[in-house]
C-alpha positions in Angstrom: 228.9 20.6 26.9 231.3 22.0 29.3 230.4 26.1 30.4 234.1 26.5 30.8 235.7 29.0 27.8 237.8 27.0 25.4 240.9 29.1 26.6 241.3 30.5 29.7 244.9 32.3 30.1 245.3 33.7 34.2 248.1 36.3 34.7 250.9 34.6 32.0 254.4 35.9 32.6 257.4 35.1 30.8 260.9 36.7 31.3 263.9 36.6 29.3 267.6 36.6 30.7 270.1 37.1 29.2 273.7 35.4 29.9 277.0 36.3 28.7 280.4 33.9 29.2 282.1 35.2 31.7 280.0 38.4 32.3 277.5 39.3 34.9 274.2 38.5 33.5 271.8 41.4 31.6 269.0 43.1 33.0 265.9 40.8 32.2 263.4 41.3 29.4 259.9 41.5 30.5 258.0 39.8 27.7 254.6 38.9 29.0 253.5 40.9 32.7 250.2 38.9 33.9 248.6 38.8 30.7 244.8 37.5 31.2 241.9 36.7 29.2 239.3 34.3 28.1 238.6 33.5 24.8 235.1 31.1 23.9 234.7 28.5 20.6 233.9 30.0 17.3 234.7 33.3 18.6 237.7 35.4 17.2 239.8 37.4 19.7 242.6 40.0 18.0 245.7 41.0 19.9 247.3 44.0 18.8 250.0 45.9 19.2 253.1 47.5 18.2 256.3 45.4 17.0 257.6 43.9 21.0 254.5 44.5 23.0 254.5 40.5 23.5 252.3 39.7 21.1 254.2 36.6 19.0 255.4 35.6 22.6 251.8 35.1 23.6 251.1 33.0 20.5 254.2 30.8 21.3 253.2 30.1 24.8 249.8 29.5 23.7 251.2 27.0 21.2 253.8 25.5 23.7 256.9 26.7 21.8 257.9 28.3 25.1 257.0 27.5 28.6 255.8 30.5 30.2 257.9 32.0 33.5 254.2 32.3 35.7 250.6 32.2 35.4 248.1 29.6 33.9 246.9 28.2 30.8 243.7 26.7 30.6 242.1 24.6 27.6 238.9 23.3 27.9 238.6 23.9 31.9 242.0 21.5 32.0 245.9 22.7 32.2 247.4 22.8 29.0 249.5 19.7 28.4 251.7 18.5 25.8 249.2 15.9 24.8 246.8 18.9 23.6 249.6 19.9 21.6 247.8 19.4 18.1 243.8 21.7 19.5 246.2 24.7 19.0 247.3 25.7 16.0 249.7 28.3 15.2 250.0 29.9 11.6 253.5 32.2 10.7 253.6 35.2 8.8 253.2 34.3 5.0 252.7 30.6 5.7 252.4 30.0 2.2 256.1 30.9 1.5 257.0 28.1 4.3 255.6 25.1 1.7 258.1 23.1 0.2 257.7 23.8 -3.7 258.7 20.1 -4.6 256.0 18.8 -2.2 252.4 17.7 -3.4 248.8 19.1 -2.3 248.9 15.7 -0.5 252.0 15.7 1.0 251.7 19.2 2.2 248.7 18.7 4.0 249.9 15.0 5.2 252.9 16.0 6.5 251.7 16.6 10.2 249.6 13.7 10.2 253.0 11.7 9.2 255.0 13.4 12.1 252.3 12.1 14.1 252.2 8.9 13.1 248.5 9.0 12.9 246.7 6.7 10.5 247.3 5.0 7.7 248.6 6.2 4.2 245.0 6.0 2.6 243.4 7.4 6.1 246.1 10.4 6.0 245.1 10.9 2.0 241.4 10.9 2.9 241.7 13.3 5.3 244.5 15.8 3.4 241.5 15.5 0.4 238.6 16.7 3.3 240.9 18.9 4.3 241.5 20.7 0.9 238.1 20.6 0.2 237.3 22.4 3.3 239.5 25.5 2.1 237.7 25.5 -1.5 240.1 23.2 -3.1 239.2 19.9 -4.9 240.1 16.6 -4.2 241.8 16.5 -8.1 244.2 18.6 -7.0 246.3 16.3 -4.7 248.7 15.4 -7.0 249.8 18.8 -7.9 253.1 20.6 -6.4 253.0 23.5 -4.0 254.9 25.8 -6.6 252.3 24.8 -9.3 249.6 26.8 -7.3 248.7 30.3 -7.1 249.2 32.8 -4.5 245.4 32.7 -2.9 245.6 29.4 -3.3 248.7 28.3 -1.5 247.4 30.6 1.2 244.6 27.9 1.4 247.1 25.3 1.6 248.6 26.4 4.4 245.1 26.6 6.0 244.4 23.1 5.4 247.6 21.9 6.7 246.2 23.1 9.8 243.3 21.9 9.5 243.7 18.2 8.7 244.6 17.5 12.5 241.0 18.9 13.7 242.5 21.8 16.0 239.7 23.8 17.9 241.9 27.3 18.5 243.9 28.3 15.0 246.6 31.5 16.0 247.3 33.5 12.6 250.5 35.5 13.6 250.8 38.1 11.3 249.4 36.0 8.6 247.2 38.8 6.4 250.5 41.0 6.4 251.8 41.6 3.1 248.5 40.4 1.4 246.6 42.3 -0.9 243.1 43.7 -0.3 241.8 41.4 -2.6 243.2 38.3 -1.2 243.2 39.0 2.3 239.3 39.3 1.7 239.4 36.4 0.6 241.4 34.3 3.6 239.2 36.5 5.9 235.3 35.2 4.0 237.4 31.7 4.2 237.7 32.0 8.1 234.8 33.0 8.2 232.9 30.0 6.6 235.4 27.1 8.7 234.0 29.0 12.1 231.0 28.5 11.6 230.9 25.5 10.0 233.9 24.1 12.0 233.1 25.8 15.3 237.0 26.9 15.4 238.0 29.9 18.0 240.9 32.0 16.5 243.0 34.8 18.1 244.7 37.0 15.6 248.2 38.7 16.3 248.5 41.9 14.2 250.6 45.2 14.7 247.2 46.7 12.3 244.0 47.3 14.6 242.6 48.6 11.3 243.2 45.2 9.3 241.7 42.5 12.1 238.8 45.0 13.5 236.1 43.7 11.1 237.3 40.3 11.6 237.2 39.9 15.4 234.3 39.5 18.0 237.2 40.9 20.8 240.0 42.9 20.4 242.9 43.3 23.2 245.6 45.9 22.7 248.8 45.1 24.2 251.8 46.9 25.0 255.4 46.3 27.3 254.1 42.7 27.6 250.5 43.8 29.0 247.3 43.9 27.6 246.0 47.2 28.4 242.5 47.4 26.8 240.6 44.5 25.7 236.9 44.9 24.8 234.1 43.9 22.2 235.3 45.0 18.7 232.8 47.5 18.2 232.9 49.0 21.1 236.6 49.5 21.4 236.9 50.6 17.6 233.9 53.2 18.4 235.5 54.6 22.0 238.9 53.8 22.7 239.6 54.1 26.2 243.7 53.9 26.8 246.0 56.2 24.9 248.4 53.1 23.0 244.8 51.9 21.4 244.1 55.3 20.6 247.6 56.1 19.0 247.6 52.4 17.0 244.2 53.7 15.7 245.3 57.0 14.4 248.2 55.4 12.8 246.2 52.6 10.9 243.7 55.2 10.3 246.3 57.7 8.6 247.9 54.7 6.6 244.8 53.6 5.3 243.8 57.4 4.2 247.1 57.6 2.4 246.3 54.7 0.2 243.1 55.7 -0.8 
């Protein structure tokens, strides 16, 4: 097996500018400022920051929904290309709310396999049932419609989705905001089990240090577009070093004490 990490990213940059018809052009927007990092398989890495520190624009880079202004992307020792499109996956903010209520298990999970063009219609069923099955859901349930499940379990259908194309990075933007203690829990001992039976890396983008710290090996803080601490989970929820972690943890500490 290669020693390289299975995602190298070297001083990413990606500016915004922003034209007007007729008018000089805005002042750019600084989005990503050499962002660099390393992340290994079946290791979780959290990025965290405040709403606009670059943090969703790094997961769409990642995922190749925008082509990065400077730097380097590397998967697997290799420049990321469009054909490794489908080893990075990229879930939204409430996926679960994104399924098409009149669509089946089956066709849910199918549906990237069909925009791929991959396999045939019993191959594509077989692997939507593994799929399922992988996220705690049987088989049986194939034929039922998105809207027919329940919360915690549409949550896993969105997982699945993901998983039916075998991707070996899944990026959860956002994905455990709005959830409840109790189901959050729940996707989090879910992840859980697919890394380490699936080997899967995953990098976590959340505005709530709090929320991810139990769940990642890594965390890196990021603000105006750049990470400024990045360290072992432990070590950085223990002693944190610059003053943005520091405020971010006083926040989510303070939150969390008012809801007790």
């Amino acid at each position: 097996m290669s020693t390289d990490p299975l995602l190298r990213v070297r001083d990413l940059s990606k500016t915004y500018f922003r034209r007007r018809w007729l008018a000089p052009p805005r002042p750019a927007t600084f989005a990503l400022a050499g962002v660099s990092f390393s992340l290994d398989r079946a290791r979780t890495l959290a990025v965290v920051g405040a709403s606009g520190s670059g943090k969703s624009t790094l997961a769409r880079c990642l995922t190749q929904f925008e082509t990065p202004s400077g730097g380097e992307i590397l998967f697997e020792g290799r420049p990321l290309s469009p054909q490794r499109r489908l080893d990075i996956q990229l879930i939204f903010q409430q996926p679960a709310a994104s399924l098409n209520p009149r669509f089946t298990a089956a066709e849910v999970v199918e549906e990237p396999l069909v925009i791929q063009r991959r396999g045939t219609p019993a191959e594509r069923r077989e692997r939507a049932a593994c799929a399922l099955e992988l996220t705690g859901i049987a088989r049986a349930s194939l034929g039922k419609r998105a809207h027919e499940f329940s919360g915690g379990e549409r949550q896993r259908l969105a997982i699945a989705r993901t998983l039916v194309v075998e991707p070996k990075l899944l990026i959860l933007d956002e994905s455990f905001n709005g959830l409840d203690a109790s189901l959050a829990a729940q996707v989090a001992a879910l992840l859980g089990d697919l890394q380490q039976r699936l080997g899967i890396a995953y990098i976590l983008i959340s505005h709530d240090l709090m929320l991810v710290a139990g769940l990642a090996h890594e965390i890196a803080v990021m603000e105006h577009g750049a990470i400024v601490e990045h360290g072992l989970a432990a070590a950085l929820m223990s002693q944190p070093r610059h003053p943005h972690t520091q405020q971010l943890l006083a926040a989510a500490r303070a939150l969390e004490g008012g809801a007790a």
